[in-house]
DONU-346613 format. One record per residue: residue in one letter; x, y negated, z negated of N, C-alpha, C in turn. Coordinates in Angstrom, 2 decimals, decimal comma. Atoms other than C-alpha are relative to their C-alpha. Layout:
 res      nX      nY      nZ     caX     caY     caZ      cX      cY      cZ
   A       X       Y       Z       X       Y       Z       X       Y       Z
...
END
This chain:
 res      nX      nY      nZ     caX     caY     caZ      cX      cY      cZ
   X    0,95    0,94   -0,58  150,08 -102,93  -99,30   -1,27   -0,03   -0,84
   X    1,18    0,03    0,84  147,30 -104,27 -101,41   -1,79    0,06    1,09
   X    1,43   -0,20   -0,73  143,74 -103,03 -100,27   -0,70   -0,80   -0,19
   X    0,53    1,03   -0,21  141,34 -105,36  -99,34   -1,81    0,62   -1,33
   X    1,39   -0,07    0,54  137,54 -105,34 -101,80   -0,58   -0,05    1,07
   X    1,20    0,04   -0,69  134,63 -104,73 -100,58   -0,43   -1,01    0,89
   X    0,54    1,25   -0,17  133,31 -108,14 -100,88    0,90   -1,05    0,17
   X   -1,15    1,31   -0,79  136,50 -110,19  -99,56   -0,67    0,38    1,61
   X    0,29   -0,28   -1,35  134,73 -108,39  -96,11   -0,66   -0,86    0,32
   X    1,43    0,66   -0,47  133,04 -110,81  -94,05   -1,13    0,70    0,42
   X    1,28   -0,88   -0,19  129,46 -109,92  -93,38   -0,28   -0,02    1,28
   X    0,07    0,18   -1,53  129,03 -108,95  -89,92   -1,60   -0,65    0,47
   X    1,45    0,14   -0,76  126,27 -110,47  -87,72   -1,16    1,03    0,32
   X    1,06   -0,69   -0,49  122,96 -109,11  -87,40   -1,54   -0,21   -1,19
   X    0,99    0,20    0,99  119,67 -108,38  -89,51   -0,04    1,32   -0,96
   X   -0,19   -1,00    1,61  119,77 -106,58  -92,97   -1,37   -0,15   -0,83
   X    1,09   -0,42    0,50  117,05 -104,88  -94,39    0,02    0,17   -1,00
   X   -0,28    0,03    1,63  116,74 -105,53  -98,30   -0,88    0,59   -0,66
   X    0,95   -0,97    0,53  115,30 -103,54 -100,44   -0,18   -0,79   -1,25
   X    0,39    0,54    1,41  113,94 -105,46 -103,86   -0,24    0,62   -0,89
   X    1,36   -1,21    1,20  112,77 -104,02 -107,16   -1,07   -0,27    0,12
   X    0,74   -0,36    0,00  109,96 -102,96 -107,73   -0,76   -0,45   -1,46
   X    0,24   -0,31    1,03  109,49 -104,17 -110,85    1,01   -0,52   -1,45
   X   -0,10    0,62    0,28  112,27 -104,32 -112,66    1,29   -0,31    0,18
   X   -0,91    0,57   -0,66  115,21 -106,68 -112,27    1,60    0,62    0,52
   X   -1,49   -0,92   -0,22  118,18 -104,53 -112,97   -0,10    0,99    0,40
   X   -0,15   -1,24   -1,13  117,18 -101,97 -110,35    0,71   -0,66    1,33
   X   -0,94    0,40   -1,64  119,17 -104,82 -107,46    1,46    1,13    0,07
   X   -1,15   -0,64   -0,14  121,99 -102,98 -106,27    0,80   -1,32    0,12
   X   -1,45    0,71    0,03  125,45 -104,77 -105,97    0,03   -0,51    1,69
   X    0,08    0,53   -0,97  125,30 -104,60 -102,53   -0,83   -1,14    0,55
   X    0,86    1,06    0,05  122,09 -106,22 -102,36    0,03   -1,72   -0,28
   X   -0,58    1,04    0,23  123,15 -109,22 -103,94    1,19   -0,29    0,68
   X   -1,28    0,06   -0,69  126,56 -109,42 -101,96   -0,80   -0,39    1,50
   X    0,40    0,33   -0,99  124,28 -109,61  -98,99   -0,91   -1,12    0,07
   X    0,87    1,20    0,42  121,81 -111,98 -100,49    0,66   -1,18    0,21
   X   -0,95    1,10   -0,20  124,67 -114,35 -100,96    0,60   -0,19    1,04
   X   -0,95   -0,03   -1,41  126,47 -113,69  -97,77   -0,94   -0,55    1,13
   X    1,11    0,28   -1,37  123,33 -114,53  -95,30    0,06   -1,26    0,42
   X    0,27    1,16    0,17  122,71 -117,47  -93,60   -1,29   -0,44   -0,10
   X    1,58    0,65    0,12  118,98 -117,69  -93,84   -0,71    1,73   -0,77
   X    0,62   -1,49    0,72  116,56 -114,91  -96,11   -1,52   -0,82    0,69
   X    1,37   -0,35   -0,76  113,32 -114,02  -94,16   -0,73    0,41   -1,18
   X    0,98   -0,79    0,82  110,51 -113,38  -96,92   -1,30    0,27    0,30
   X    1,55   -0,72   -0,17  106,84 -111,92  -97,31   -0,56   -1,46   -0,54
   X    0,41    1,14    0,55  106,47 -114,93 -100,12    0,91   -0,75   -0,57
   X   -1,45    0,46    1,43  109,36 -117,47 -100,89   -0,14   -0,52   -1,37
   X    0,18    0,04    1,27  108,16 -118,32 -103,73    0,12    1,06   -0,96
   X   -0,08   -1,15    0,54  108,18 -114,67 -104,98    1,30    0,28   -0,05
   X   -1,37   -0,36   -0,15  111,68 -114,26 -103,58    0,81   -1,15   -0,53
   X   -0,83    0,85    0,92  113,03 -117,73 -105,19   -0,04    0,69   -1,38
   X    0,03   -0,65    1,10  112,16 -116,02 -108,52    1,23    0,67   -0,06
   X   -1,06   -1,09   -0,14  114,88 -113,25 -107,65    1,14   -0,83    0,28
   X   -1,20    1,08   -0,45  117,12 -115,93 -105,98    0,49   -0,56   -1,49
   X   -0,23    0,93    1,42  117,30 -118,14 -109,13    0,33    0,88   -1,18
   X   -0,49   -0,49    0,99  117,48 -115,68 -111,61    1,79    0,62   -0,05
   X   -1,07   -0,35   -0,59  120,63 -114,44 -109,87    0,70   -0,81    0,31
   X   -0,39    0,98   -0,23  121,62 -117,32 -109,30    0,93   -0,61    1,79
   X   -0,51    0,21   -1,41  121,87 -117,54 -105,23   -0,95   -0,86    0,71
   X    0,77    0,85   -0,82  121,17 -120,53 -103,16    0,50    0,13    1,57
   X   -0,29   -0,44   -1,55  120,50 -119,10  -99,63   -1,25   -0,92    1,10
   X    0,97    0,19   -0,40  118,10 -121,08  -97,28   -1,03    1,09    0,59
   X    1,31   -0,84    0,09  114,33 -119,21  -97,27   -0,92   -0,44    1,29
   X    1,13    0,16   -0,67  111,88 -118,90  -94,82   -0,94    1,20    0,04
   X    1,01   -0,71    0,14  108,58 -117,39  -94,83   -0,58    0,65    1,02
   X   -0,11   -1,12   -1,86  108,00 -114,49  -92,36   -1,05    1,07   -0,71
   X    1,35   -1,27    0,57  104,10 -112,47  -93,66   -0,42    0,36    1,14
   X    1,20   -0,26   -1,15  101,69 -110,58  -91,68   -0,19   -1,16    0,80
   X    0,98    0,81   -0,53  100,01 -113,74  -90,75    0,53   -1,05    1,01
   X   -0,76    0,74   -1,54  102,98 -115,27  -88,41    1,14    0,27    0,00
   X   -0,91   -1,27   -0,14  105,36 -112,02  -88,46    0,61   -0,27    1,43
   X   -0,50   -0,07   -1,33  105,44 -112,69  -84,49    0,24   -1,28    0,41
   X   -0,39    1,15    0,18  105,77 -116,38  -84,57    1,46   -0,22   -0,67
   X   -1,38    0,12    0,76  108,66 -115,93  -87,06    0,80    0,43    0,61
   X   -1,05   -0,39   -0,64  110,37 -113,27  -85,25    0,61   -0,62    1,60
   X   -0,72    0,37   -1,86  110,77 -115,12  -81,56    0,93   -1,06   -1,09
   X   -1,24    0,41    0,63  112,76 -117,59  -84,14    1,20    0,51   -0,21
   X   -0,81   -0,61    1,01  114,21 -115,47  -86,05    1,01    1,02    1,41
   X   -0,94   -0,82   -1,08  115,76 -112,78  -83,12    0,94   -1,33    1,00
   X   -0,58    0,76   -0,84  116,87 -116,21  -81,26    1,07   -0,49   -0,66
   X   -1,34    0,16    0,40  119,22 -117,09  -83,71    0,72    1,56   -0,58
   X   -1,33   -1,37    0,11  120,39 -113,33  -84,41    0,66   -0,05    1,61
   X   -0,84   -0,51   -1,16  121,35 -113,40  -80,83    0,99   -0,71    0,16
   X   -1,04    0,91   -0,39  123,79 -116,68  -81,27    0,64    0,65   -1,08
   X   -1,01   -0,39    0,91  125,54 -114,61  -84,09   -0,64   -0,10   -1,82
   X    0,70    0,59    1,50  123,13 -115,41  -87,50    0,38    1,70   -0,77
   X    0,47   -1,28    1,14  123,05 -113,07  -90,38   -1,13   -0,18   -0,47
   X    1,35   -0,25    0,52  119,88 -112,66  -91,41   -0,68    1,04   -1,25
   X   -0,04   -0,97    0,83  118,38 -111,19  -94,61   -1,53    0,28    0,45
   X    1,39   -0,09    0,23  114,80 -110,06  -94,59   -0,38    0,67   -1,25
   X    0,73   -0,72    1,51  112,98 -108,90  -97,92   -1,48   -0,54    0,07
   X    1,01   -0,20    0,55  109,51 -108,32  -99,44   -0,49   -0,42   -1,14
   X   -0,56    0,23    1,47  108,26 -109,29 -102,59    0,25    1,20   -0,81
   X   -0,61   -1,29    1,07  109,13 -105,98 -103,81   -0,08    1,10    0,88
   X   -0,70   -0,96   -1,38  110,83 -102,99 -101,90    0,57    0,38    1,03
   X   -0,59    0,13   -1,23  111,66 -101,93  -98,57   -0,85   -1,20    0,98
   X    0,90    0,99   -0,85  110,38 -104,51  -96,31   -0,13    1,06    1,78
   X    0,82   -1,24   -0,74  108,28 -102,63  -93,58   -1,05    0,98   -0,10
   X    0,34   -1,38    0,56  107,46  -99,89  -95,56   -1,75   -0,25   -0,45
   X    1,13    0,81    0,35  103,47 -101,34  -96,01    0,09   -0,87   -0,27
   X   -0,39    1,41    0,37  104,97 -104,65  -96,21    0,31   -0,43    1,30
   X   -0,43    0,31   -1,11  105,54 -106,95  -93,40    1,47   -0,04    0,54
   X   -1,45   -0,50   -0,04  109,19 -106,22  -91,50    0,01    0,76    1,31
   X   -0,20   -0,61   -1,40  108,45 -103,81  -88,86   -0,11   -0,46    1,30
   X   -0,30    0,31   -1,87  107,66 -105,72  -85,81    1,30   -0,40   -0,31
   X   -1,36    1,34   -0,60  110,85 -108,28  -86,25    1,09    1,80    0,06
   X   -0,77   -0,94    0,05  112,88 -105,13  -87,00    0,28    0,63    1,56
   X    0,04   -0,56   -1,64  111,12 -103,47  -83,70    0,64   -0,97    1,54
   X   -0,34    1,07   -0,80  112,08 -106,87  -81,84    1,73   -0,05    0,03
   X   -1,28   -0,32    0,49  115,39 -106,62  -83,13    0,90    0,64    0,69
   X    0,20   -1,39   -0,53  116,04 -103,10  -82,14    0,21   -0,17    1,59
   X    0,23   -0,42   -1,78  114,66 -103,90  -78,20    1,07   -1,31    0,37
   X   -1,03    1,02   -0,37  117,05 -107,06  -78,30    1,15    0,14    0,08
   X   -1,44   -0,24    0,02  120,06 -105,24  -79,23    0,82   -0,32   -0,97
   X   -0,57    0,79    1,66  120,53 -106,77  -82,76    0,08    0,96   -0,95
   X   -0,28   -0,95    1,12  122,52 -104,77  -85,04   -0,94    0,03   -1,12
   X    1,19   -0,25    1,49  119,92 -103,58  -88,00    0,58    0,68   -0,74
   X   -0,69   -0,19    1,05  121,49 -102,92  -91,43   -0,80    0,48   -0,87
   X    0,53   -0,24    1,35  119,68 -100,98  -94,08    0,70   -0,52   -1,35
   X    0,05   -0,01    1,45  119,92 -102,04  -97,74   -0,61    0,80   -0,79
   X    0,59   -0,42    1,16  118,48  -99,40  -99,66   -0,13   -0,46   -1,51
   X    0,27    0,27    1,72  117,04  -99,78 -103,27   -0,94    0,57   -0,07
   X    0,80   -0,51    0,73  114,12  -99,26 -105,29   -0,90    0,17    1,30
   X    1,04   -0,49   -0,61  111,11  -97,62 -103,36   -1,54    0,78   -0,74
   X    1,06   -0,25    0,73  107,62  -97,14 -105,29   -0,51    1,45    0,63
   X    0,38   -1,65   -0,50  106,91  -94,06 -102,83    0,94    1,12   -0,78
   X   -1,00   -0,87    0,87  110,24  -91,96 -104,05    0,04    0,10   -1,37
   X   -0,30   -0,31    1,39  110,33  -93,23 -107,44   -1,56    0,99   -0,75
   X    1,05   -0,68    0,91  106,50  -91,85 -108,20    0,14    1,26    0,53
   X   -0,61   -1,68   -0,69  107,52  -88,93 -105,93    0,41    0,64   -1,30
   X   -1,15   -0,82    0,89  110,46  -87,63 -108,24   -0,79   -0,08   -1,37
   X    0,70   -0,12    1,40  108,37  -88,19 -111,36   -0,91    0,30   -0,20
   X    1,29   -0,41   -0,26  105,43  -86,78 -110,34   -0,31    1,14   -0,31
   X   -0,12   -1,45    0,51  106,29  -83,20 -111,55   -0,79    0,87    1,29
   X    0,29   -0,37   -0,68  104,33  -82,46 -108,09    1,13    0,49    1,05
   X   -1,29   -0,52   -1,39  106,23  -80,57 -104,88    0,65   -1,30    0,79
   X   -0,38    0,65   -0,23  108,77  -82,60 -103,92    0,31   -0,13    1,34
   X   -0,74   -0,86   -0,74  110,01  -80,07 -100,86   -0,50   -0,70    1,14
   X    1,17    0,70   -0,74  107,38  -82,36  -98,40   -0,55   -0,77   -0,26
   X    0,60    0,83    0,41  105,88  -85,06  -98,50   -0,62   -1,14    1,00
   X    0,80    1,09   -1,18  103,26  -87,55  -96,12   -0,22   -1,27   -0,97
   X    0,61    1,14    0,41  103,21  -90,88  -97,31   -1,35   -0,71    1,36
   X    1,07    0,30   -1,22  100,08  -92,14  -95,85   -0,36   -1,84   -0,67
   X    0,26    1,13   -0,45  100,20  -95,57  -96,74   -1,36   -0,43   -0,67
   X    1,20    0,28    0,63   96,93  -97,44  -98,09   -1,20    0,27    0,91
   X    1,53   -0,16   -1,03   93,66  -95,58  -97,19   -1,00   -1,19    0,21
   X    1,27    1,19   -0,16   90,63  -97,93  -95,80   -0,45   -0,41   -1,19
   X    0,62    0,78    0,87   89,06 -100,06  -97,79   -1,09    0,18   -0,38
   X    1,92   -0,34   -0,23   85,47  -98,87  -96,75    0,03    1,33   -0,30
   X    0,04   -1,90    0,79   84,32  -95,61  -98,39   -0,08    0,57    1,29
   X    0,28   -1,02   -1,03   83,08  -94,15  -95,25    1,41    0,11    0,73
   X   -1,03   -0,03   -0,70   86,14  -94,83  -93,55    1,34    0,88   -0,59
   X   -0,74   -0,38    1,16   88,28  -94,04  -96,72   -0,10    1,84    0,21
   X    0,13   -1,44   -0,02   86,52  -90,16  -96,59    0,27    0,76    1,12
   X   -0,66   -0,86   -0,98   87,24  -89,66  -93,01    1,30   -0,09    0,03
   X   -1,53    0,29    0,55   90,83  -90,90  -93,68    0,34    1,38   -0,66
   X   -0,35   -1,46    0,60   90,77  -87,89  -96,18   -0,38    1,13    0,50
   X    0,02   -0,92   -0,97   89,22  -85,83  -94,25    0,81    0,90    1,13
   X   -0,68   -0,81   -0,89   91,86  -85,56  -91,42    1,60    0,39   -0,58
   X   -1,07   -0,43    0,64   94,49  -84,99  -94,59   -0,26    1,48   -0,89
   X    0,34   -1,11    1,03   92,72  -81,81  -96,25    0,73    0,85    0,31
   X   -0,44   -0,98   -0,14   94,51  -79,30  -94,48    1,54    0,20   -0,33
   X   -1,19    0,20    0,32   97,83  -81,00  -95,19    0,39    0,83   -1,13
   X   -0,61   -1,04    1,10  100,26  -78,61  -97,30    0,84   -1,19   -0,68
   X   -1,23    0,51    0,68  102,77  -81,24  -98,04   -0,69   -1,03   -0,86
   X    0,72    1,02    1,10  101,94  -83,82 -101,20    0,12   -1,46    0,30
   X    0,56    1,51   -0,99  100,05  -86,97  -99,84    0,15   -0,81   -1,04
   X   -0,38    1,36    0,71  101,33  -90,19 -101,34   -0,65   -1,50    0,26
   X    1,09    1,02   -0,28   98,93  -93,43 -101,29    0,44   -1,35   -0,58
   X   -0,01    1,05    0,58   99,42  -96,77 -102,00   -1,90   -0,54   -0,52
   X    1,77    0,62   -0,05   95,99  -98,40 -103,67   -0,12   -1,41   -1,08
   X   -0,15    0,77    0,58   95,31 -101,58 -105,06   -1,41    0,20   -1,26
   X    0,55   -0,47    0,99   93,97 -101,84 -109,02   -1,82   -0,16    0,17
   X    1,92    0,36   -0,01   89,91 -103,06 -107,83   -0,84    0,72    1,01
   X    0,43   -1,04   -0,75   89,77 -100,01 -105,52    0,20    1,37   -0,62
   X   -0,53   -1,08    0,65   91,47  -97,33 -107,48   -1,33    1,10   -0,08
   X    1,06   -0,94    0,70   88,08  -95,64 -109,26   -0,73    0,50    1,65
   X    0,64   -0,28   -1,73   86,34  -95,88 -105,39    0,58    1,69    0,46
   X   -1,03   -0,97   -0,97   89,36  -94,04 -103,80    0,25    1,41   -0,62
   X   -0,13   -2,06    0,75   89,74  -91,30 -106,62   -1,20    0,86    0,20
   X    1,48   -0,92    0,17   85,76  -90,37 -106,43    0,18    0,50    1,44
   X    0,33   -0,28   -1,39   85,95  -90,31 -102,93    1,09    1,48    0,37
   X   -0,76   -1,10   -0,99   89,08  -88,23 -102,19   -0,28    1,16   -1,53
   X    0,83   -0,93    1,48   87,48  -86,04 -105,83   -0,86    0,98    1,38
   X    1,37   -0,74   -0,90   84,55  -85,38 -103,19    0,70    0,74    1,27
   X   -0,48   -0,44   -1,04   86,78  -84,55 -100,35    0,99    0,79   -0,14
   X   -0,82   -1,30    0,14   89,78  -82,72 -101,47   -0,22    1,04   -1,42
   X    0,45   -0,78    1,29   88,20  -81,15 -104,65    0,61   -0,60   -1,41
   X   -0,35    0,67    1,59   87,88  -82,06 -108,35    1,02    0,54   -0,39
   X   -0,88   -0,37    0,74   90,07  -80,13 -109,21    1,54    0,90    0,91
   X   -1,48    0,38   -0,31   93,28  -80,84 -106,98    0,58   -0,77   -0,26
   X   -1,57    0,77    0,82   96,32  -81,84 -108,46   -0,05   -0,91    0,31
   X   -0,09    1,43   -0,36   96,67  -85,53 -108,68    1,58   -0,27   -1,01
   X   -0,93    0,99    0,93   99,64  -88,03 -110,34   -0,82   -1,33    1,00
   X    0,20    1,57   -0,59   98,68  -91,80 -110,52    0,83   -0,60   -0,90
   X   -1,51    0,97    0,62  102,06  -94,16 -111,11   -0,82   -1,15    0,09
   X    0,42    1,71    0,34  100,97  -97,39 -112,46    1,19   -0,87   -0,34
   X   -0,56    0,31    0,11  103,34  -99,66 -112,83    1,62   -0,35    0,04
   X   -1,47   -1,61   -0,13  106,72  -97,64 -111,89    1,19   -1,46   -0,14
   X   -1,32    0,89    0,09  109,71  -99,63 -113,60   -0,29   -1,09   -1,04
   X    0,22    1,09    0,61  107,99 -102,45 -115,31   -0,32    0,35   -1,38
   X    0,13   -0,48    0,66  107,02 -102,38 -118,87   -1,23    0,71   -0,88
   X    1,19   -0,92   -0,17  103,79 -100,97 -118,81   -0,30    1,26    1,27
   X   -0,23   -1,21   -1,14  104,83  -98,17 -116,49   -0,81    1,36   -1,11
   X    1,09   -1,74    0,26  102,31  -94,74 -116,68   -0,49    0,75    0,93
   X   -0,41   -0,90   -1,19  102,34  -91,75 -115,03   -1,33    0,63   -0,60
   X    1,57   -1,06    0,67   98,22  -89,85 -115,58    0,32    1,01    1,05
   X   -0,62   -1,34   -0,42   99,00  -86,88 -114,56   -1,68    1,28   -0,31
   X    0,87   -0,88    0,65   95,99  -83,90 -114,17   -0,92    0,42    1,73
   X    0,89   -0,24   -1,10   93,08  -83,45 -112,01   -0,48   -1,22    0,90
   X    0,39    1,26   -0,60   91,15  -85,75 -109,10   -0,80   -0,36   -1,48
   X    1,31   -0,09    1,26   88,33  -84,97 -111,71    0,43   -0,84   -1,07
   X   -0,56    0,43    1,68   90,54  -85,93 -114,90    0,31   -1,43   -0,05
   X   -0,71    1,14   -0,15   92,42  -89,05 -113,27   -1,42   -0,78   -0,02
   X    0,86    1,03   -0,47   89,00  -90,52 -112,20   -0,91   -0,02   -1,52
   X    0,24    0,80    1,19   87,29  -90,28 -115,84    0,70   -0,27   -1,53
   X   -0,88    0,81    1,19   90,48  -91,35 -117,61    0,13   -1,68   -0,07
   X    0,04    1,55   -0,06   90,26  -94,59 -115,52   -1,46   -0,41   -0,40
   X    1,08    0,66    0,31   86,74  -94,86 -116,07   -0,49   -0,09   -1,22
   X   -0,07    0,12    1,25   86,80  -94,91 -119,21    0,91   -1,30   -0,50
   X   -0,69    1,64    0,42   89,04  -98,32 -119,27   -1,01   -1,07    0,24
   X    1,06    1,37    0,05   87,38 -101,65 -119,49    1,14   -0,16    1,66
   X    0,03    0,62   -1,08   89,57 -102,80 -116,64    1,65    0,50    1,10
   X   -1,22   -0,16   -1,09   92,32 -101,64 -113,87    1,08   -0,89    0,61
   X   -0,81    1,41   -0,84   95,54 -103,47 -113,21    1,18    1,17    0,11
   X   -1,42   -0,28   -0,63   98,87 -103,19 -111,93    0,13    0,80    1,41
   X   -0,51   -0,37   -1,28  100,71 -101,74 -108,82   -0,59    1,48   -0,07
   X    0,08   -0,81    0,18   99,66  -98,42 -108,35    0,04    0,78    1,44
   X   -0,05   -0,69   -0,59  100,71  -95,54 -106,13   -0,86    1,75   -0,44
   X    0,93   -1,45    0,78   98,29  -91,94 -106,41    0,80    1,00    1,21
   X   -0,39   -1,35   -0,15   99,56  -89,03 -105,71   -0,95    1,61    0,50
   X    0,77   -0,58    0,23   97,74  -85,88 -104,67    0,56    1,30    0,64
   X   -0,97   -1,02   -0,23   99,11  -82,08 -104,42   -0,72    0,01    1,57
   X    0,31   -0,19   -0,95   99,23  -80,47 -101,25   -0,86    1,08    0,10
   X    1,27   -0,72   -0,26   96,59  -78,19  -99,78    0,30    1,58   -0,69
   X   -0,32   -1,53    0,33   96,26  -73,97 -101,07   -0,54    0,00    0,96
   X    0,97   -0,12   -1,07   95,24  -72,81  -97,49   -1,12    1,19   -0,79
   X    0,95   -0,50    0,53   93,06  -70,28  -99,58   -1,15   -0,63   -0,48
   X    1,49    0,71    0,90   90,83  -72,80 -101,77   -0,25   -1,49    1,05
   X    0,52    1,04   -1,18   91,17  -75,14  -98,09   -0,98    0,79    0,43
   X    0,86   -0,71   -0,91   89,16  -72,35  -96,44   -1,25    0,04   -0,87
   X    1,29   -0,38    0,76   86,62  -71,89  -99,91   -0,47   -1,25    0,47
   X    0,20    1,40    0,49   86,44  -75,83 -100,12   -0,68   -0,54    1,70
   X    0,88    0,26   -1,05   85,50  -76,07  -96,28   -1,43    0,73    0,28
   X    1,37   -0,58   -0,38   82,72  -73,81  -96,68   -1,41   -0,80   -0,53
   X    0,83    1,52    0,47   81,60  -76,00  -99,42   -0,83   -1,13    0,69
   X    0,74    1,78   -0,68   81,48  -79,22  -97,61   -0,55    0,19    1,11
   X    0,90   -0,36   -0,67   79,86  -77,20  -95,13   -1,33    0,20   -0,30
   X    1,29   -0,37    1,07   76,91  -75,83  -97,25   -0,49   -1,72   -0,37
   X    0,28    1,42    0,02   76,98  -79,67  -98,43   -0,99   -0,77    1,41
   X    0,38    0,47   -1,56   76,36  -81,19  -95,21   -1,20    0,88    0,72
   X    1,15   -0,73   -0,47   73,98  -78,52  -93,88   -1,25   -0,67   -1,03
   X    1,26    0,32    0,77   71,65  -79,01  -96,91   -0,33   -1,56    0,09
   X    0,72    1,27   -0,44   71,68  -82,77  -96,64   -0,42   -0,42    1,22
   X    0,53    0,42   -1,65   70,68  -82,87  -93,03   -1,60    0,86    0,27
   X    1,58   -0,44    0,22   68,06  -80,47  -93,99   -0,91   -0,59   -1,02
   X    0,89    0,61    0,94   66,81  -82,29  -96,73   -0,71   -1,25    0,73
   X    0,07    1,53   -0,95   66,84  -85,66  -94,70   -1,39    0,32    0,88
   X    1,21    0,40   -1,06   64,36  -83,89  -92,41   -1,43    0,92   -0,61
   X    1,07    0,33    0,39   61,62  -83,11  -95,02    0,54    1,65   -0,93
   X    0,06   -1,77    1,44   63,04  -78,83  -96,70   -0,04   -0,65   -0,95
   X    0,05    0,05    1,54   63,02  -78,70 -100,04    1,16    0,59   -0,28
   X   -1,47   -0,85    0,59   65,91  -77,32 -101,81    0,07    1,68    0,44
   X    0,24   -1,46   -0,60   64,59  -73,53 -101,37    0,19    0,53    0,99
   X    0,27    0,38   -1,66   63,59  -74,38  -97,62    1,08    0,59    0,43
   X   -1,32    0,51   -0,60   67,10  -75,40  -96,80    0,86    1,12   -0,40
   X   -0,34   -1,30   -0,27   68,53  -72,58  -98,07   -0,01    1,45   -0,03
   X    0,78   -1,23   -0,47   66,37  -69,81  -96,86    0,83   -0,28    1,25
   X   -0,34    0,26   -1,05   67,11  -71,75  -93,81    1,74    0,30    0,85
   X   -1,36   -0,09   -0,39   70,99  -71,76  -94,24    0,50    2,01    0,48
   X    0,00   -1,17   -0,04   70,93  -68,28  -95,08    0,04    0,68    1,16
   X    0,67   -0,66   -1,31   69,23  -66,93  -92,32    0,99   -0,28    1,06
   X   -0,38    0,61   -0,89   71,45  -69,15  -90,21    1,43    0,90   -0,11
   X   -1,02   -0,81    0,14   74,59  -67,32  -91,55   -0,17    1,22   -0,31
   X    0,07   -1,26    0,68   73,29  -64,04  -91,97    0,50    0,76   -1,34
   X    0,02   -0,37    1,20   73,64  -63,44  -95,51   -1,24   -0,12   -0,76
   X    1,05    0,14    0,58   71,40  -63,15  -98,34   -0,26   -1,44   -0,38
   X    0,62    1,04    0,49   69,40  -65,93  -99,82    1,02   -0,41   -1,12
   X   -0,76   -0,08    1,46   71,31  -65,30 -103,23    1,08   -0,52   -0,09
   X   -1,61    0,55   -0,18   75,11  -65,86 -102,17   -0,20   -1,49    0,31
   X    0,38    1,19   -0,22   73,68  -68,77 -100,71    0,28   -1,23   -1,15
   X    0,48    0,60    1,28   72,21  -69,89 -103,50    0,85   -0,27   -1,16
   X   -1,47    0,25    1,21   75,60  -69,02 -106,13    0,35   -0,77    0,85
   X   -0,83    0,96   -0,58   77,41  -71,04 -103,62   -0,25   -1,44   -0,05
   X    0,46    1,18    0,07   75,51  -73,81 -103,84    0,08   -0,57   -1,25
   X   -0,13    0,09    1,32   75,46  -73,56 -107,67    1,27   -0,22   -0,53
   X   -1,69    0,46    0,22   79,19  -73,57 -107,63    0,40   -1,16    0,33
   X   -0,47    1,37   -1,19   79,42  -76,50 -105,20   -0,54   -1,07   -1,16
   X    0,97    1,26    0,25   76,69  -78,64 -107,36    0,80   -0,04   -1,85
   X   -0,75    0,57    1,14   78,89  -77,80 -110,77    1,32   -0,70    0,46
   X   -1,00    0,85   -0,48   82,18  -78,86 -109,36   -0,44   -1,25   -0,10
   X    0,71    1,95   -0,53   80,41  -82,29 -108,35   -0,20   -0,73   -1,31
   X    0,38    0,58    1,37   79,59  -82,83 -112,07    0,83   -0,59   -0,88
END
């Protein structure tokens, strides 16, 4: 009896989660395309982004446009014909769709409706700068793109300092220098960083070093582009416990400065406050204020 292919299978009903490159073209899987072609309608972020991929491949599937900005508009469509039997593709313009891309409500809608949901794996900009990152692989928090606003940005890092496992960031290229000084100031100059630029395409680069190193290798460019995911090791609870004393000592002295000490003042004042000498104080502070440099 001759066995049936893969792709003589019809494609069962439901919604299929596509994964795109990232970059560059011959990272589609086989499947991917087999499902591309098989759908009756592809859900995108931008069809215009996703005709690119269509056409080069040469698949004419009807497109509709499903972003942030009428994600929940799309999906009461979109789940009303998965429930009469549709296949449905959804994609991004590059990756998992969801994954910081729009995808997760219809998915979640999906899901509470009872509509079979199909992964497509492929390329993923989190994993691929992961594995090439020469950082611990054993763990890992993707956290997604910090705030936009510094202040917001540093408490963001703030409630990741103690994290052991290696924090993974999405950041776009006209924030980059911001986001490195900031999480520089908050998880220390000199914790392990990787920043993937480009991952796949043909200006792909992996800076590899310190917060300290990454932030004046970029500043030292005339100008920041491409996709970029940063990287940053996970915590030593030893140099978490020095590094909070730090940004303690920090913070004390600027709240005393703010209300008229002097440098000395403030820490006579600290001193006293922690029962130690003036002196330790004082190296500590001297340590804290080279780091910063």
């Amino acid at each position: 009896m001759k066995s049936m292919n893969i792709a003589d299978i019809p494609l069962a009903p439901g919604l299929y989660i596509v994964a795109t490159p990232i970059g560059n073209l011959e990272d589609i899987t086989l499947r991917a395309l087999r499902v591309l072609r098989s759908v009756d309608r592809i859900a995108c972020e931008d069809t215009r982004q996703t005709q690119k991929l269509l056409s080069h491949f040469g698949i004419s599937v009807p497109t509709l446009s499903c972003h942030a900005h009428n994600e929940r508009e799309c999906s009461e469509k979109l789940i009303a014909e998965l429930k009469t039997g549709a296949r449905i593709a959804l994609v991004s313009d590059a990756g998992m769709p969801g994954i910081s891309d729009p995808g997760s409500y219809l998915v979640a809608q999906a899901v509470a409706a009872g509509i079979t949901v199909f992964p497509v794996p492929g390329p993923s900009a989190v994993v691929s700068a992961l594995a090439a990152s020469g950082l611990d692989t054993t763990t890992f928090f993707f956290a997604g793109f910090a705030p936009s606003r510094s202040g917001e940005r540093r408490r963001f890092f703030e409630n990741l300092q103690e994290e052991r496992a290696t924090l993974v960031f999405y950041e776009a290229p006209h924030r980059i220098l911001e986001t490195l000084r900031d999480a520089k100031e908050t998880f220390g100059a000199n914790r392990r960083a990787v920043l993937a630029r480009e991952i796949t395409k043909i200006h792909e680069e992996f800076l590899r070093g310190t917060l300290a190193e990454l932030e004046q290798n970029l500043a030292a460019r005339d100008l920041q582009r491409g996709e970029m995911t940063l990287l940053i090791a996970g915590a030593d609870p030893e140099a978490t416990t020095q590094q909070k004393s730090e940004v303690s000592l920090r913070r004390q002295m600027a709240l005393y400065q703010v209300q008229g000490l002097d440098e000395q003042a403030a820490l006579k004042r600290i001193a006293r406050e922690r029962g130690v000498s003036k002196s330790e104080v004082y190296r500590e502070w001297q340590r804290e204020q080279a780091r910063r440099k």
